[in-house]
C-alpha positions as CSV (number, residue, x, y, z in Angstrom):
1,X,0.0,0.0,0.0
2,X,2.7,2.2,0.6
3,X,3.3,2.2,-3.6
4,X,-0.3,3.9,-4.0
5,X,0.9,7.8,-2.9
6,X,4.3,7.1,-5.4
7,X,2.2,6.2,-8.0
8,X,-0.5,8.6,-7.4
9,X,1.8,11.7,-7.3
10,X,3.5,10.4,-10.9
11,X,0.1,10.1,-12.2
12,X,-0.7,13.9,-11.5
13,X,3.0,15.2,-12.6
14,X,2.3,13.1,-15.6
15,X,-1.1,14.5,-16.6
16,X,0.4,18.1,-15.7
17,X,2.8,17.8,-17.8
18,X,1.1,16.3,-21.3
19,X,-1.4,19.8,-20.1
20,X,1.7,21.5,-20.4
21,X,3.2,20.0,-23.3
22,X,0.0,20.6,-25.6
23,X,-0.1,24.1,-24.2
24,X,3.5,24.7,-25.4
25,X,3.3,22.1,-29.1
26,X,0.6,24.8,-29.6
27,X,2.6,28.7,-29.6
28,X,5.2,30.3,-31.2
29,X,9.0,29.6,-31.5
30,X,9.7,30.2,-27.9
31,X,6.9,28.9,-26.2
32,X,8.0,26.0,-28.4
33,X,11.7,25.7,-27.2
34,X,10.2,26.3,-23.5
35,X,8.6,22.3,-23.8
36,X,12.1,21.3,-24.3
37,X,12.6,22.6,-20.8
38,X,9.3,21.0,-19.5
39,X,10.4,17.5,-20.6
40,X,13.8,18.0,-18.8
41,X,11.6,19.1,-15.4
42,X,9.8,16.2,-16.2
43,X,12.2,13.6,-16.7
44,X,13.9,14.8,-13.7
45,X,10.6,14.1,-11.0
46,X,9.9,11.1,-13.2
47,X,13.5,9.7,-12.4
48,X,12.9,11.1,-8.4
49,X,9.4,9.3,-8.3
50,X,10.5,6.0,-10.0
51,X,13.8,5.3,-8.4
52,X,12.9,2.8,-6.0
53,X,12.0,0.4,-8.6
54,X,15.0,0.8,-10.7
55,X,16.8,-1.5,-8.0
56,X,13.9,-4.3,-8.4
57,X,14.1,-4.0,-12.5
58,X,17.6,-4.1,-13.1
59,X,19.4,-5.7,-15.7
60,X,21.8,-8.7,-15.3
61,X,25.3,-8.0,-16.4
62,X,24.3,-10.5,-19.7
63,X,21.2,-8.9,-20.9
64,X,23.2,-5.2,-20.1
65,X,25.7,-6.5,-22.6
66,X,23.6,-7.9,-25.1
67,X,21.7,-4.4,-25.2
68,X,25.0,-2.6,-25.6
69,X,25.8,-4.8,-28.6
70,X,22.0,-3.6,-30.4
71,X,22.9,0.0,-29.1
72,X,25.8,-0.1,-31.0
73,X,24.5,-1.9,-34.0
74,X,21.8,1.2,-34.1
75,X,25.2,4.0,-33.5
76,X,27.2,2.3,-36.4
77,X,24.0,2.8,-38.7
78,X,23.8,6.0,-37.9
79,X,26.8,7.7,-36.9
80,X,30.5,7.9,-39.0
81,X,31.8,5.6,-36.5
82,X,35.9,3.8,-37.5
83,X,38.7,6.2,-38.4
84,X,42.6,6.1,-38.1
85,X,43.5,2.4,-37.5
86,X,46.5,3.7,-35.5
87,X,44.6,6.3,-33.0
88,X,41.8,3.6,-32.7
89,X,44.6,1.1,-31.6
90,X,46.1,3.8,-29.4
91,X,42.7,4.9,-27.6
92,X,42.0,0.9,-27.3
93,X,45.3,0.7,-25.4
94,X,44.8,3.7,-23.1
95,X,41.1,2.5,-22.5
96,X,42.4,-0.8,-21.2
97,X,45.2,0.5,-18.7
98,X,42.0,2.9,-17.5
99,X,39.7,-0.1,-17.1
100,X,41.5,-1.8,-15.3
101,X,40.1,0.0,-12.4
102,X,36.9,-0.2,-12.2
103,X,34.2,-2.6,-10.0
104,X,32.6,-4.0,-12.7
105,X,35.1,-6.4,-14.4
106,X,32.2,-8.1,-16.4
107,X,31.9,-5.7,-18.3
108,X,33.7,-6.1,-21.8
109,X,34.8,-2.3,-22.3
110,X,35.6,-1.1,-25.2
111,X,36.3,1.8,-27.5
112,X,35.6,3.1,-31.2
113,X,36.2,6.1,-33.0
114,X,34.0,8.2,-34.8
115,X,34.8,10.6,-37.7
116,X,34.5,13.8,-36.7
117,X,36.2,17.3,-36.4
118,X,33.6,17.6,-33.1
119,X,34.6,17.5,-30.1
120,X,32.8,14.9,-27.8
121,X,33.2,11.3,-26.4
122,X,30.0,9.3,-24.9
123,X,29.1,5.9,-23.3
124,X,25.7,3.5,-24.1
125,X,25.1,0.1,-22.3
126,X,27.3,-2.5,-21.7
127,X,30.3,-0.8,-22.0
128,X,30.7,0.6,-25.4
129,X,32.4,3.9,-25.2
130,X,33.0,6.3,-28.7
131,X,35.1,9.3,-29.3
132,X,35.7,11.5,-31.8
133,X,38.9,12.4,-33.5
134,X,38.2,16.0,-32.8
135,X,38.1,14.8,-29.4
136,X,41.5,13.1,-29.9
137,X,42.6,16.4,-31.2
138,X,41.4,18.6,-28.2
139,X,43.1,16.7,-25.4
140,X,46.9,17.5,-24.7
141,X,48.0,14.1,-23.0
142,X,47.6,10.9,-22.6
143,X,46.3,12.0,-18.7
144,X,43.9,14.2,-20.3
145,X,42.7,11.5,-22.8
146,X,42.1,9.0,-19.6
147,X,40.4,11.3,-18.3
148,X,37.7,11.7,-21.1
149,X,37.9,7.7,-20.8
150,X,37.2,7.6,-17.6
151,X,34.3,10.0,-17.5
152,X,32.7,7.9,-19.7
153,X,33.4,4.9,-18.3
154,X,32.0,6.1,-15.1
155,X,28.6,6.2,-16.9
156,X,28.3,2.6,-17.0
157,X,30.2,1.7,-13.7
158,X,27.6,3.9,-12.0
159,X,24.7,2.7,-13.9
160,X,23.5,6.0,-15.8
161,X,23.4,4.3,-19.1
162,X,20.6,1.4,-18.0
163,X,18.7,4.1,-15.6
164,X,18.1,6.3,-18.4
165,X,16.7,3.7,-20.6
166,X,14.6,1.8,-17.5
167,X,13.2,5.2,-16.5
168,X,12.2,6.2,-20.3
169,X,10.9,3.1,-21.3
170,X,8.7,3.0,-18.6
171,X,7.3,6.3,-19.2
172,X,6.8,5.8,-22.6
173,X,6.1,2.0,-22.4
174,X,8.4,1.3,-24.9
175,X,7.9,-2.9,-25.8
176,X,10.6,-4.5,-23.8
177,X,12.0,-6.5,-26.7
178,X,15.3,-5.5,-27.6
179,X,15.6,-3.9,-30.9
180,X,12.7,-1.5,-29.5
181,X,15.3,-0.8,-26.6
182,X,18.3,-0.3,-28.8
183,X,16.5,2.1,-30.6
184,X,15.4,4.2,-27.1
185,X,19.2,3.5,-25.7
186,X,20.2,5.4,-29.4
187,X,17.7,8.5,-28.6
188,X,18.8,8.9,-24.8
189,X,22.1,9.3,-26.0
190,X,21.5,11.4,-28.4
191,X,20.4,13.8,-25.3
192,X,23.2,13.0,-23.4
193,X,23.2,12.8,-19.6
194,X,21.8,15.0,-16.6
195,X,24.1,17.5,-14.9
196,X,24.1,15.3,-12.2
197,X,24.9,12.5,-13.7
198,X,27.9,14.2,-15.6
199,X,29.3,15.5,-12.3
200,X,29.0,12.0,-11.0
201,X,31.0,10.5,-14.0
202,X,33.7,13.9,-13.9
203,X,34.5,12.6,-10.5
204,X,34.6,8.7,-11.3
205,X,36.6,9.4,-14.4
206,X,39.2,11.5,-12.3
207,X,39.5,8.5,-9.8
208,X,39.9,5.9,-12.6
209,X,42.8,7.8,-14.0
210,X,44.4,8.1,-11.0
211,X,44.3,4.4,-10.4
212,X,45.5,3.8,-13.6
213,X,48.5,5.9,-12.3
214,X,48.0,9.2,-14.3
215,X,47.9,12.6,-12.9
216,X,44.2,12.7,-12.9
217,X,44.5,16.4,-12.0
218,X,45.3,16.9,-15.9
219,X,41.4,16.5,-15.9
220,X,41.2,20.2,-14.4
221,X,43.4,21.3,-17.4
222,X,41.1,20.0,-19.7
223,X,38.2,21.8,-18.3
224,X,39.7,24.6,-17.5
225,X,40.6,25.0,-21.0
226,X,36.8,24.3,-21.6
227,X,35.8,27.1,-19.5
228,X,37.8,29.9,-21.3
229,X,35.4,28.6,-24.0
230,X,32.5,29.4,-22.3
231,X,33.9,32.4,-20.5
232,X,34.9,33.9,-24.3
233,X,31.2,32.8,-25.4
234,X,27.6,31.9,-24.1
235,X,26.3,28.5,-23.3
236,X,23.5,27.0,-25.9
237,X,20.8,25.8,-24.2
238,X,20.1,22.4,-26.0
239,X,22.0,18.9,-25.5
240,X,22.6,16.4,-28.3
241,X,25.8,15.0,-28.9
242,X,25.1,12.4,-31.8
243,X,23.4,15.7,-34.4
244,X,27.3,16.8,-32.5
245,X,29.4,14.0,-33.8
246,X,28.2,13.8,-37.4
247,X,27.5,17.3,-37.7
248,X,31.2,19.3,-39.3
249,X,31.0,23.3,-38.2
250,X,34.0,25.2,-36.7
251,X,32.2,25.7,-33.5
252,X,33.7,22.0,-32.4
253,X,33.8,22.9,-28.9
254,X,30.7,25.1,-28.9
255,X,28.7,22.0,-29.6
256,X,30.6,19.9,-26.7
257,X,29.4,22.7,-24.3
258,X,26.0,21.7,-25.0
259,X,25.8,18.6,-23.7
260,X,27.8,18.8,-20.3
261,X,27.7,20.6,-17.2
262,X,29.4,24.4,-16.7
263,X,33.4,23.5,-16.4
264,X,33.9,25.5,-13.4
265,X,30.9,22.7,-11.4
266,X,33.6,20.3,-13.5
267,X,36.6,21.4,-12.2
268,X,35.3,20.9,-8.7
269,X,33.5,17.8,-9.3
270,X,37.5,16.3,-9.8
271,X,38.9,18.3,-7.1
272,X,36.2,16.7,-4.6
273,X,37.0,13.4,-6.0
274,X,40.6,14.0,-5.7
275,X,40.8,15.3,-2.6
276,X,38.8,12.7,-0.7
277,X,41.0,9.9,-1.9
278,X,44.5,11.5,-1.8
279,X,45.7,8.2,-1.4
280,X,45.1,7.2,-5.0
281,X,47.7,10.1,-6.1
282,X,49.7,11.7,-3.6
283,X,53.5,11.6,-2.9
284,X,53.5,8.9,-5.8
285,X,54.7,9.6,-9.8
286,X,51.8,10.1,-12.3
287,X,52.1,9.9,-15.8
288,X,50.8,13.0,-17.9
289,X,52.5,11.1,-21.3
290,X,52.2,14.3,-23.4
291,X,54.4,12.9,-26.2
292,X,52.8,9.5,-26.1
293,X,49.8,11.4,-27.3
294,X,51.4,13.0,-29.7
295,X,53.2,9.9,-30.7
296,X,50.0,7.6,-30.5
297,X,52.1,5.2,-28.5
298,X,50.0,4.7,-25.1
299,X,52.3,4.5,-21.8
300,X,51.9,0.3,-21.8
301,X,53.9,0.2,-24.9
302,X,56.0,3.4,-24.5
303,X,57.1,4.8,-21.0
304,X,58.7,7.5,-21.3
305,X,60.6,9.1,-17.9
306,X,60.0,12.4,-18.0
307,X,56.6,12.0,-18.2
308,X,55.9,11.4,-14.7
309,X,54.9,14.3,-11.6
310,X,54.7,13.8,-8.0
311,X,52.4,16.0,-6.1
312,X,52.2,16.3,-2.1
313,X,49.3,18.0,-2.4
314,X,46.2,19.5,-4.4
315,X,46.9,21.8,-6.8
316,X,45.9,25.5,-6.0
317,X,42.1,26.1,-7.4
């Protein structure tokens, strides 16, 4: 009985906002763009309301993995995804020192690339993670370049990729079969994640380089260079980073800005991380393997000795 009130309170949100949605479907341009904001609101309480039954409906670690597989069946069909042989091999490389961190060792990760000037990376199901060459081309080391891995690694370690997709296909009642659920797991990515679910994934990320023995605090560089982007410009408002990958205009980094938190929350979602497990980085030799990057030669197959820093403590903010 104690389920009646849950479900009661979705039902109203729910009918509140389809009122809401017709009332917006209906003006002009900007009472149009404002339902986009409306279905984020909603999606939100939705995910607050429904949470407690994500832990009863969970998928096993097999049926996450077969999903991934159709997810990524669905990306190659519709995305540029395969590029230089040698980066691919390189980011494969780098991807597996990073992994070899994380909780959930049945999960088979692994990493494509995707051809495009844009600037992004992303995660679906089962471990399949994709980045872009402009991506490749941002980052300035191999620390950096874990980083991104790990960020989006942290999306599956921490479940965001199969909550999405429970949460939407119970809204929209999506048939449970699973080319109906590839294609749903291809449209939530093509949103991307919540800001709290990015700032979740910043700090797992920075924790996963760091066990992988970088200098995780190269993550800060990387989005420090991300907010003198945004400090030079304005945010857009929208979020879509597959239109982002297969989509060539100079704003590359523009687009990534769409699609992830403000860098400064960023920047402080790693220092938290870093700071509450000092252990993982302090008084010991990181890699920041700038010239593997530039070399495409990942640190298993190429260390290089001036490539490591010792910190005793956090860097100033």
């Amino acid at each position: 009985m104690k389920s009646l009130p849950r479900l009661l309170v979705l039902a109203i949100i729910l009918a509140g906002l389809g009122a809401g949605a017709w009332y917006a479907t209906r003006g002009t341009a900007p009472e149009r763009r404002n339902l986009d904001a409306l279905v984020t609101v909603g999606g939100d309480v939705v995910r607050d309301v429904t949470h407690p039954a994500l832990d009863l409906t969970r998928l096993s670690t097999a049926e996450e993995i077969a999903l991934g597989q159709a997810i990524d069946a669905e990306v190659r069909a519709g995305i540029p995804v395969g590029g230089d042989p040698a980066a691919e091999i390189y980011v494969q490389n780098v991807l597996r020192l990073v992994a070899g961190g994380v909780s959930r060792r049945d999960i088979p990760y692994a990493v494509a690339m995707v051809r495009s000037p844009e600037v992004n990376a992303f995660a679906v199901a089962g471990g399949r993670l994709y980045v872009t060459d402009g991506m490749l081309g941002f980052v300035r080391s191999e620390a950096e370049l874990a980083a991104v891995l790990g960020h989006e690694i942290g999306h599956v370690e921490l479940g965001h990729c199969v909550q999405r997709l429970q949460i939407e296909q119970a809204a929209r009642r999506v048939a449970p079969d699973l080319a109906g659920l590839a294609r749903l797991g291809y449209e939530i990515m093509e949103r991307g994640f919540s800001e709290e679910q990015e700032l979740a994934a910043d700090g797992e990320g920075a924790l996963l380089a760091a066990r992988a023995g970088y200098d995780a605090w190269q993550a800060s560089q990387l989005f420090s260079r991300f907010l003198a982007k945004e400090t030079a410009g304005t945010r857009p408002p929208t979020r879509n980073p597959v239109k982002i990958a297969v989509t060539a205009v100079p704003q590359a980094l523009d687009r990534y800005l769409k699609t992830h938190p403000p860098a400064d929350q960023r920047i402080e979602a790693v220092r938290r991380a870093l700071v509450s497990r000092g252990d993982l980085w302090a008084g010991t030799p990181r890699y920041v393997g700038i010239g593997n990057l530039t070399a495409r030669r990942a640190r298993s197959d190429d260390p290089r000795p001036g490539e490591w820093i010792a910190r005793d403590r956090a860097p100033s903010p």
